[in-house]
MDTraj code that builds the backbone (N, CA, C; nanometers):
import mdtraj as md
import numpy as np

residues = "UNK UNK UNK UNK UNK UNK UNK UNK UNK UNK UNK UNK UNK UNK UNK UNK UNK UNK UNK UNK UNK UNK UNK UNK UNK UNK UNK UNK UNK UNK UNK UNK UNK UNK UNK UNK UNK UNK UNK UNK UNK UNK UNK UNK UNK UNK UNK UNK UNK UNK UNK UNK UNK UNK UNK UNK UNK UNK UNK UNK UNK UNK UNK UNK UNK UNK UNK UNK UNK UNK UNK UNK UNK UNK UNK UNK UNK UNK UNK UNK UNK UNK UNK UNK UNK UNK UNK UNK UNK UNK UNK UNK UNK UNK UNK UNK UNK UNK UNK UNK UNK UNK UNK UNK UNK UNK UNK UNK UNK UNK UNK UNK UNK UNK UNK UNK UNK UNK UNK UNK UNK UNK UNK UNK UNK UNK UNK UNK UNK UNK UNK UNK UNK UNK UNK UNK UNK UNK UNK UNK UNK UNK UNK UNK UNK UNK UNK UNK UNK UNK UNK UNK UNK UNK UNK UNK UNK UNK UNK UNK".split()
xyz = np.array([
    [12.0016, 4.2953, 10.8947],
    [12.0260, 4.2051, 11.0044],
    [12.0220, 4.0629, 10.9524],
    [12.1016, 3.9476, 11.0243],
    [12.1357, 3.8642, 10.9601],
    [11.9525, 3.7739, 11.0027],
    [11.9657, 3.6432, 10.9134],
    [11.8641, 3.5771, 10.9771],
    [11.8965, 3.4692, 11.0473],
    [11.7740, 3.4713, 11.1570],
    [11.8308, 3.4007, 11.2847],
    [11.8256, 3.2561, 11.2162],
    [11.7479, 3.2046, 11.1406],
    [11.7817, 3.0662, 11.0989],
    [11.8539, 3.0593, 11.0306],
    [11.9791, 3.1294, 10.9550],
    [12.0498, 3.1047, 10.8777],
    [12.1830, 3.0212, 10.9607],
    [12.1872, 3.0565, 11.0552],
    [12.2504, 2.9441, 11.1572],
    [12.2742, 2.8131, 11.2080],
    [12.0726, 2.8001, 11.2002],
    [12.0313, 2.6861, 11.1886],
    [12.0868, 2.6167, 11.0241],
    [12.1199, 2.6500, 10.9573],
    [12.0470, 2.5442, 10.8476],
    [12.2705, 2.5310, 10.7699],
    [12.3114, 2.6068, 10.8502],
    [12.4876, 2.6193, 10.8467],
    [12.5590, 2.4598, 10.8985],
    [12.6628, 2.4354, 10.8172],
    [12.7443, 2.2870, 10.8224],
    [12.7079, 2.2742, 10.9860],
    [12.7266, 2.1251, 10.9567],
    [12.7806, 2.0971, 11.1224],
    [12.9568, 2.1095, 11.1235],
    [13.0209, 2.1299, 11.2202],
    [13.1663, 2.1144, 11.2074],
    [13.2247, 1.9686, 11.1980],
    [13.2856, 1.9251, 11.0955],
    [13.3968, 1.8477, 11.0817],
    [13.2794, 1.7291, 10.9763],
    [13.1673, 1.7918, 10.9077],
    [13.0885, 1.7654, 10.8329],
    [13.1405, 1.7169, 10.7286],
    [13.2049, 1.7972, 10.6421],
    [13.2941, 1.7753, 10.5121],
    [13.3363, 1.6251, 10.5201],
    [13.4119, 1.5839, 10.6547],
    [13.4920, 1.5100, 10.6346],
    [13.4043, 1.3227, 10.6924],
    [13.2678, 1.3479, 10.6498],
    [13.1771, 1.2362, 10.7044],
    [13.1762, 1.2010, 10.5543],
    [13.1628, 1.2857, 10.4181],
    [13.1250, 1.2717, 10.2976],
    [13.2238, 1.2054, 10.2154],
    [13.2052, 1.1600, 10.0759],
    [13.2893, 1.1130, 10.0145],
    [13.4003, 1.1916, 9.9412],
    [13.5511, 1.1656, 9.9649],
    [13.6253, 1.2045, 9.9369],
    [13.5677, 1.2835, 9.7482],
    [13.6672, 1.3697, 9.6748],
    [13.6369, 1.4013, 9.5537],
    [13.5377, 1.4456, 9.5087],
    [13.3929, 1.4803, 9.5626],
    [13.3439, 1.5461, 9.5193],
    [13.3338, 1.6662, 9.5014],
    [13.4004, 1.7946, 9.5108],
    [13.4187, 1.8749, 9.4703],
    [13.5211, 1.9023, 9.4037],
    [13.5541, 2.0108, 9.3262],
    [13.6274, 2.0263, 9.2004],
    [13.7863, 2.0171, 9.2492],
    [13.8195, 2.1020, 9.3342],
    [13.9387, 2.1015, 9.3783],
    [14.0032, 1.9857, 9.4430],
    [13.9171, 1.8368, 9.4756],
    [13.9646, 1.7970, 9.5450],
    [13.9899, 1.6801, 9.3977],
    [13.9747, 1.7270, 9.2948],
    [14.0007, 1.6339, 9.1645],
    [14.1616, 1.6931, 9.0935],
    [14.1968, 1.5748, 9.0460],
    [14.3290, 1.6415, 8.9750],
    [14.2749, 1.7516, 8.8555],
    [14.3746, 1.9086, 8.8631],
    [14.3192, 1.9858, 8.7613],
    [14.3269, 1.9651, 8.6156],
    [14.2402, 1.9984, 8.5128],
    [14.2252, 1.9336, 8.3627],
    [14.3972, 2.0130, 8.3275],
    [14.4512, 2.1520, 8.3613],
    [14.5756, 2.1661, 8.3208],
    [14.6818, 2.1859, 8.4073],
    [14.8282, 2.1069, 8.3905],
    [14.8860, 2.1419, 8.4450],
    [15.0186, 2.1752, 8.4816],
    [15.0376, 2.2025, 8.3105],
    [15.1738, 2.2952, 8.2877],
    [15.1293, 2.4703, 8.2855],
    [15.2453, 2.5050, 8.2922],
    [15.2230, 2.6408, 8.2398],
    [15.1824, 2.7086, 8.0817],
    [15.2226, 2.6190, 8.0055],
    [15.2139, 2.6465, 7.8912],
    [15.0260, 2.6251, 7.8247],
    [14.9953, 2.5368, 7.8832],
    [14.8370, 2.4844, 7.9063],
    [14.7871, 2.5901, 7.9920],
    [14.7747, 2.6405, 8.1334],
    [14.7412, 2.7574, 8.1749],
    [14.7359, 2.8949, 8.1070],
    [14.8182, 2.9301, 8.0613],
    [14.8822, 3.0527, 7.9643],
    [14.7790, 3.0381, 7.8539],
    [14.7616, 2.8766, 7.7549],
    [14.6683, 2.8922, 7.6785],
    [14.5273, 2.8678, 7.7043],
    [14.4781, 2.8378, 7.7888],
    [14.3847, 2.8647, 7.8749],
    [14.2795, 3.0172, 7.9395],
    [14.3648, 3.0885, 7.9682],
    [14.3408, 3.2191, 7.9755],
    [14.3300, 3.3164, 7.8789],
    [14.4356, 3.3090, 7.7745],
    [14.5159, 3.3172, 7.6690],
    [14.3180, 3.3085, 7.5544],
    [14.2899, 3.1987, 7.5953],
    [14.1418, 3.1858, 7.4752],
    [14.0226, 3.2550, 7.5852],
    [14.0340, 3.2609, 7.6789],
    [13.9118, 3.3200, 7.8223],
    [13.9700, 3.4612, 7.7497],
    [14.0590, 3.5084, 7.7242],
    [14.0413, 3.6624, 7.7401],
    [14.0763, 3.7540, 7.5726],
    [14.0546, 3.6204, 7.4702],
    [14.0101, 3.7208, 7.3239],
    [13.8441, 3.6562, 7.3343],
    [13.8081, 3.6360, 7.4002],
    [13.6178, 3.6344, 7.4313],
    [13.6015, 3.7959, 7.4562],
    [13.5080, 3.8732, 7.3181],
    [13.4929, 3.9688, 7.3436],
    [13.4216, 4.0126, 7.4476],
    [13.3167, 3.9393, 7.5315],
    [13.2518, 3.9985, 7.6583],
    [13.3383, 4.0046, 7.7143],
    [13.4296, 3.9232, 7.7361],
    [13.5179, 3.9188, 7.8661],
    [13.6222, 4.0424, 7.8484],
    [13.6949, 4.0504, 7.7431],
    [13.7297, 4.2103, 7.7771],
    [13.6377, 4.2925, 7.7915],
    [13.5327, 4.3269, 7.7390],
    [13.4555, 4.4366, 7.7837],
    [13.4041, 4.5123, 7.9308],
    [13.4149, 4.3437, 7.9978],
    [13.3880, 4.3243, 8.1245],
    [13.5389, 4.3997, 8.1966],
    [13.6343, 4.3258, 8.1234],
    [13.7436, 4.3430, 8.2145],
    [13.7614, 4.5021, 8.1741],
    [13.7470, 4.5430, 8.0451],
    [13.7694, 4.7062, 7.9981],
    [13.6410, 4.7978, 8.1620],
    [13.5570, 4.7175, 8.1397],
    [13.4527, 4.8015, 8.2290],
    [13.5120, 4.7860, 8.4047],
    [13.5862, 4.7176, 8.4682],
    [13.6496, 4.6901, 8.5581],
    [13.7451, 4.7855, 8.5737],
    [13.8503, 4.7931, 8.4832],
    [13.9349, 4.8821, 8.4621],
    [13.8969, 4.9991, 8.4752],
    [13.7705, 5.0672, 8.4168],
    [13.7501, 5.1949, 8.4232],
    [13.6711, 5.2364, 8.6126],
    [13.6531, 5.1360, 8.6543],
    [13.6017, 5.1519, 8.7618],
    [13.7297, 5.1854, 8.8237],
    [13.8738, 5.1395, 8.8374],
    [13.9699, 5.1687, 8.8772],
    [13.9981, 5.0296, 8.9878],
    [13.9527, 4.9543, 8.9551],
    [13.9683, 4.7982, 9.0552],
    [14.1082, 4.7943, 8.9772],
    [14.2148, 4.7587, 9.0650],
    [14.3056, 4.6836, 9.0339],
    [14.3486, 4.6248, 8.9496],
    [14.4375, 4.5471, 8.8903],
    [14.4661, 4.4739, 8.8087],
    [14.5031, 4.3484, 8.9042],
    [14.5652, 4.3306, 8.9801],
    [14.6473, 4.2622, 9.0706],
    [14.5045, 4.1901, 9.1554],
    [14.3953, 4.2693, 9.1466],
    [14.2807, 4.2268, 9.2575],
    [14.2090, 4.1408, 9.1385],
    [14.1984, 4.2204, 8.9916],
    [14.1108, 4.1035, 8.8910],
    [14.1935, 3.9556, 8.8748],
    [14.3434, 4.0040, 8.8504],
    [14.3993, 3.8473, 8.8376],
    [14.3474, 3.7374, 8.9619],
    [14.4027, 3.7984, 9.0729],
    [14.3858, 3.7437, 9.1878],
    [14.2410, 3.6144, 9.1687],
    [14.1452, 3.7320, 9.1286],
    [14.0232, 3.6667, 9.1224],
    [14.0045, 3.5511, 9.0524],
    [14.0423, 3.5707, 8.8697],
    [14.0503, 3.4826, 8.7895],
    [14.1180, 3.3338, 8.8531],
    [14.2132, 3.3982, 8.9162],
    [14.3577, 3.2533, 8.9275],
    [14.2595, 3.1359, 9.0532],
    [14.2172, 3.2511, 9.1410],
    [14.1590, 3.1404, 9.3000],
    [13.9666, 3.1194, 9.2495],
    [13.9321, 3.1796, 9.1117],
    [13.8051, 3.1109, 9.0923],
    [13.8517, 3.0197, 8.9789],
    [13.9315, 3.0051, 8.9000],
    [13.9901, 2.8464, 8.8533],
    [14.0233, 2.7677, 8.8951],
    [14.0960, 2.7791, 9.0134],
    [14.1546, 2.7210, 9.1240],
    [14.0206, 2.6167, 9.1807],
    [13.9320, 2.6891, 9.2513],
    [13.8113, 2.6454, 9.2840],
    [13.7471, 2.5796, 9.2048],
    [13.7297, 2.5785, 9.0675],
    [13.6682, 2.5312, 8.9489],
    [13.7390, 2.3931, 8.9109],
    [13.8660, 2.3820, 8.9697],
    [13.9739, 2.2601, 8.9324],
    [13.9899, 2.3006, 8.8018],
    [14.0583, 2.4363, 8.7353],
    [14.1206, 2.3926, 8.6489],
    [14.3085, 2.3823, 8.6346],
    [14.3552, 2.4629, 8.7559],
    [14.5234, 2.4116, 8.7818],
    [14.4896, 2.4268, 8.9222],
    [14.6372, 2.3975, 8.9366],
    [14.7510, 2.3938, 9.0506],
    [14.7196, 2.5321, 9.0705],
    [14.7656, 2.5811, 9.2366],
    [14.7757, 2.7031, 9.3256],
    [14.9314, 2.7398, 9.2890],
    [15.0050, 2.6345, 9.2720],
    [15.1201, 2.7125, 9.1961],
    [15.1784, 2.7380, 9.0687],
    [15.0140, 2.6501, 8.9806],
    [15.0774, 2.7467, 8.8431],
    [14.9895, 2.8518, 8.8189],
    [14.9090, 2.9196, 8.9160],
    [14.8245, 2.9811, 8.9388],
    [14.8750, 3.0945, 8.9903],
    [15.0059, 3.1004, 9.0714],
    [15.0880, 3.1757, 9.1290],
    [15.2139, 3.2249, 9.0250],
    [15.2437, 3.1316, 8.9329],
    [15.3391, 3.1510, 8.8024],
    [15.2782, 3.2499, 8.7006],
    [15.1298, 3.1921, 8.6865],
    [15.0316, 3.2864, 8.5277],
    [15.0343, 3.4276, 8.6028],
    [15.0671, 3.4493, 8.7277],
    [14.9935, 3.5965, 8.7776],
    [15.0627, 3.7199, 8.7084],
    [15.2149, 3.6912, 8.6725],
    [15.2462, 3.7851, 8.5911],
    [15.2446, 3.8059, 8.4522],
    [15.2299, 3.6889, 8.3847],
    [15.1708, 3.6863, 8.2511],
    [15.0187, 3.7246, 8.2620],
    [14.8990, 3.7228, 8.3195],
    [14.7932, 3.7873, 8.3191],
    [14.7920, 3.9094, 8.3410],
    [14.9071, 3.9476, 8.4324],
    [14.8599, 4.1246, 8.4505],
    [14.9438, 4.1538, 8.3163],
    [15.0093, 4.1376, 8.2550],
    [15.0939, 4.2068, 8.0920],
    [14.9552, 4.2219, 8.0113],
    [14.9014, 4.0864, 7.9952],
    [14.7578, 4.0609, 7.9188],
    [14.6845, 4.1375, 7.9355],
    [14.6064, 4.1892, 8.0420],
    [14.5338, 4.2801, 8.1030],
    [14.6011, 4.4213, 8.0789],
    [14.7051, 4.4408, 8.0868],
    [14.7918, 4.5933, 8.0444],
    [14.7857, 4.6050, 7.9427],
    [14.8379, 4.4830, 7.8585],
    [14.8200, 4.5398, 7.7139],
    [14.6414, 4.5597, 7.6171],
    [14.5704, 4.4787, 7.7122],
    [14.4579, 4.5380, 7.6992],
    [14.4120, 4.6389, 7.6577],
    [14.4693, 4.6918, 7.8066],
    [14.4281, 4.7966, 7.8323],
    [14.4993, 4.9268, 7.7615],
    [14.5537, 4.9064, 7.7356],
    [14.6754, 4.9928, 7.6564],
    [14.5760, 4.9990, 7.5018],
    [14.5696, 4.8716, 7.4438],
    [14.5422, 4.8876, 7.3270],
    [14.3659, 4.9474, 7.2833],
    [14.2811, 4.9630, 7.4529],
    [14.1612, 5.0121, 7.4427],
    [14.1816, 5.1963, 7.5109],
    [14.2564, 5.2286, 7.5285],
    [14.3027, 5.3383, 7.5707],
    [14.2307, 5.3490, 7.6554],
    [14.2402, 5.2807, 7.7890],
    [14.2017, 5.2872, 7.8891],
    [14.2847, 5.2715, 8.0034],
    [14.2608, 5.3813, 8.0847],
    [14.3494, 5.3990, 8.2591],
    [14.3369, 5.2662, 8.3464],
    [14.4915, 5.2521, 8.4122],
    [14.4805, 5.0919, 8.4830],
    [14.5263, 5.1874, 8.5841],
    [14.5337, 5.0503, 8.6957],
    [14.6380, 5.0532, 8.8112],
    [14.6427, 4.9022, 8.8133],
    [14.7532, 4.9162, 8.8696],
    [14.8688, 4.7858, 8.8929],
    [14.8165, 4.7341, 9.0729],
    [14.8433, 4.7979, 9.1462],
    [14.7958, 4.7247, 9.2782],
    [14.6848, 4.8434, 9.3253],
    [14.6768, 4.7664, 9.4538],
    [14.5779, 4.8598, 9.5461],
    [14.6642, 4.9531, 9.6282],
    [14.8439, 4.9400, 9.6324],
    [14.9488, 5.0543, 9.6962],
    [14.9087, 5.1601, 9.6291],
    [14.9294, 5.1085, 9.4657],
    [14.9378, 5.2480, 9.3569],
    [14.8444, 5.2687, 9.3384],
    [14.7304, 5.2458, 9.3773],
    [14.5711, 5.3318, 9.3593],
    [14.5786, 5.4275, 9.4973],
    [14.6405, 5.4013, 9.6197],
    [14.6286, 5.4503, 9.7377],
    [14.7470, 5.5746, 9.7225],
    [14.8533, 5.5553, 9.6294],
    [14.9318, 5.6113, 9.6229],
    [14.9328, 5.7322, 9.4817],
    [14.8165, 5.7018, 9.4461],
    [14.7922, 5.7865, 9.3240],
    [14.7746, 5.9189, 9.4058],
    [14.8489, 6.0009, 9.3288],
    [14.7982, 6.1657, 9.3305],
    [14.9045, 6.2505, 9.4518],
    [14.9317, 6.1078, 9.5335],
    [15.0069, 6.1645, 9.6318],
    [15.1697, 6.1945, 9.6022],
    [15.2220, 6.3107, 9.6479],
    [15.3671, 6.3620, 9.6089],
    [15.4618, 6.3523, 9.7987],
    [15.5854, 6.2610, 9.7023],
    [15.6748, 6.2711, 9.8103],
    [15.6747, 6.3541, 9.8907],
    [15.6897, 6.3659, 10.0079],
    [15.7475, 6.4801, 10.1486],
    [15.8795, 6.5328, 10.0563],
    [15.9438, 6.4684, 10.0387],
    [16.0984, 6.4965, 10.0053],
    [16.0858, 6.5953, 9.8524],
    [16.0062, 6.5806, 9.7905],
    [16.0039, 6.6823, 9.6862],
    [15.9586, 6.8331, 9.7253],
    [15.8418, 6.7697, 9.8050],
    [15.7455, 6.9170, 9.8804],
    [15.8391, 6.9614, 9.9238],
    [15.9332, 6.9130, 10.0577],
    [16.0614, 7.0237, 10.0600],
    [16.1200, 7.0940, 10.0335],
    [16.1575, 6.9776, 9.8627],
    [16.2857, 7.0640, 9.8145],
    [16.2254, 7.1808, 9.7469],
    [16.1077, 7.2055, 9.6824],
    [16.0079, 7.3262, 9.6517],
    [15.9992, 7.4393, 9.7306],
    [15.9338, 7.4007, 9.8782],
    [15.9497, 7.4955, 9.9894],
    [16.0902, 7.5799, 9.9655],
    [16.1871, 7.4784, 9.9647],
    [16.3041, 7.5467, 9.9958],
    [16.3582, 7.6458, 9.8348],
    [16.3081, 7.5586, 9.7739],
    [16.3534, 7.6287, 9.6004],
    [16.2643, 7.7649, 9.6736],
    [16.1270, 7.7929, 9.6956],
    [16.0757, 7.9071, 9.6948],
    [16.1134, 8.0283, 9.8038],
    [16.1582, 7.9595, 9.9040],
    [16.2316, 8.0319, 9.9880],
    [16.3835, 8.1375, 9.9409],
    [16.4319, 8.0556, 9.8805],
    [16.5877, 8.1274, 9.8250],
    [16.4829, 8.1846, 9.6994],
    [16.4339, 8.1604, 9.6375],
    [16.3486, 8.2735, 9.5494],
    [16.3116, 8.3916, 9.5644],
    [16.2236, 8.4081, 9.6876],
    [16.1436, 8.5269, 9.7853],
    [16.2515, 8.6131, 9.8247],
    [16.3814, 8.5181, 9.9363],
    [16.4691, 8.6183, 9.9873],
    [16.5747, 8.6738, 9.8402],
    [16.5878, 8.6820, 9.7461],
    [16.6940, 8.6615, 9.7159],
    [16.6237, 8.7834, 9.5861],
    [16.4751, 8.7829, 9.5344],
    [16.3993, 8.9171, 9.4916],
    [16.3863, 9.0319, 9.5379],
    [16.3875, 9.1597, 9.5414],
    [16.3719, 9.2769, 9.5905],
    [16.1793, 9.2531, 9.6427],
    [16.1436, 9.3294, 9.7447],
    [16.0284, 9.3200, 9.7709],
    [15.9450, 9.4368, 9.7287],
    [15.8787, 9.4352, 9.6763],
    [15.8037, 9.6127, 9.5884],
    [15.7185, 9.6751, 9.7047],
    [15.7470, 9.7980, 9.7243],
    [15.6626, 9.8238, 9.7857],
    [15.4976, 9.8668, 9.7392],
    [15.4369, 9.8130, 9.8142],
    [15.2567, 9.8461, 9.7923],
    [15.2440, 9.9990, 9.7978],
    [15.1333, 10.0273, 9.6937],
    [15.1213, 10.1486, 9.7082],
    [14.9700, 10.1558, 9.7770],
    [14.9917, 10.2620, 9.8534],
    [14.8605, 10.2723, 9.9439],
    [14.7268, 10.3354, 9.9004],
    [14.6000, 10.2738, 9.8986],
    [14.5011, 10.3052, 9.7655],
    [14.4739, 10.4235, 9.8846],
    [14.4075, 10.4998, 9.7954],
    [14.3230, 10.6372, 9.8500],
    [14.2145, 10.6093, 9.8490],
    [14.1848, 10.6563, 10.0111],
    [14.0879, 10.6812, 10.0605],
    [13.9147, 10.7251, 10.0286],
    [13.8485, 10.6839, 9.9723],
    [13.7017, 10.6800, 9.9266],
    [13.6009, 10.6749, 10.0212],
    [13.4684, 10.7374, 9.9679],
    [13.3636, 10.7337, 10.0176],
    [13.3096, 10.8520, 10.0771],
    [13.2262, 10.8507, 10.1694],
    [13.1917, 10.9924, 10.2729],
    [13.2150, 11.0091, 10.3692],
    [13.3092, 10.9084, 10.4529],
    [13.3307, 10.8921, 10.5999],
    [13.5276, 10.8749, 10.5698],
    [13.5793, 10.9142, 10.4441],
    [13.6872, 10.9140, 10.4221],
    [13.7641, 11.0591, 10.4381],
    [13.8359, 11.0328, 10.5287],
    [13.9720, 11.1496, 10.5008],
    [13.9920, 11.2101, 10.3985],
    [13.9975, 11.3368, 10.3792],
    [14.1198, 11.3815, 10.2846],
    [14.2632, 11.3948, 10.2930],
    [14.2987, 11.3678, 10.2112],
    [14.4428, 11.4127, 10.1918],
    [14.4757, 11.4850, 10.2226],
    [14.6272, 11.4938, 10.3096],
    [14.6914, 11.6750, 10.3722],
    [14.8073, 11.6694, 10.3727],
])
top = md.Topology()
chain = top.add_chain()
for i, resn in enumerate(residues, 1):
    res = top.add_residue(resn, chain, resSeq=i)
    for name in ("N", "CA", "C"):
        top.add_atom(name, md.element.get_by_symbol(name[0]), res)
traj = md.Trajectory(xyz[None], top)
């Protein structure tokens, strides 16, 4: 349960804007802000061997790839180190980075949270065409007839 003073001690509304402009990170111009500076930026964040390990250990949890970039791009963002739109440009050069990672630690990815939801699952349209492959299979075999087991025990018939 939440605490009741944690309410109390929460912004007042329209607070932010009593304070001095720039003090927080984002509201400063970011230290990079080409792409080519972003790219090498990340580019040195991710041959830091913790940081793959981290990201290898992420991966095996089966989090996303698309959900770790995400993260990286809007906690730099926050940190002031680019633009939201070269932040939106690196997103596909980070997930290659992260693939080939992962590739080169022989470790299982997924690409979004569709294809984790969509893992394992098989088209309707294939299941069909199976049904139907097994159908013209069944009719199209002779059917054997069963032979009928004999009767056992002490409360069993004989044969006549």
């Amino acid at each position: 349960m939440a605490n009741p003073n944690m309410f109390l001690s929460a912004p007042i509304a329209g607070q932010s804007l009593t304070v001095e402009p720039g003090n927080v990170p984002w509201e400063q111009p970011p230290q990079y802000t080409t792409l080519d500076e972003v790219v090498n930026f990340y580019s040195d964040k991710m041959s830091d061997p913790e940081i793959v390990l981290d990201l290898l250990d992420l991966l095996k949890r089966d989090i996303p790839i698309l959900t770790i970039v995400n993260t990286l791009t809007k906690s730099s963002l926050m940190q002031g180190y680019h633009y939201v739109d070269v932040g939106f440009l690196v997103t596909p050069i980070l997930v290659e980075m992260i693939k080939t990672i992962a590739e080169l630690n022989d470790v299982t990815y997924v690409i979004s949270a569709e294809e984790k939801q969509n893992k394992g699952r098989v088209d309707p349209r294939v299941i069909q065409e199976l049904i139907e492959d097994m159908k013209k299979e069944t009719t199209d075999a002779p059917i054997p007839e069963a032979e009928k087991p004999s009767a056992k025990g002490l409360m069993a018939r004989g044969d006549k």
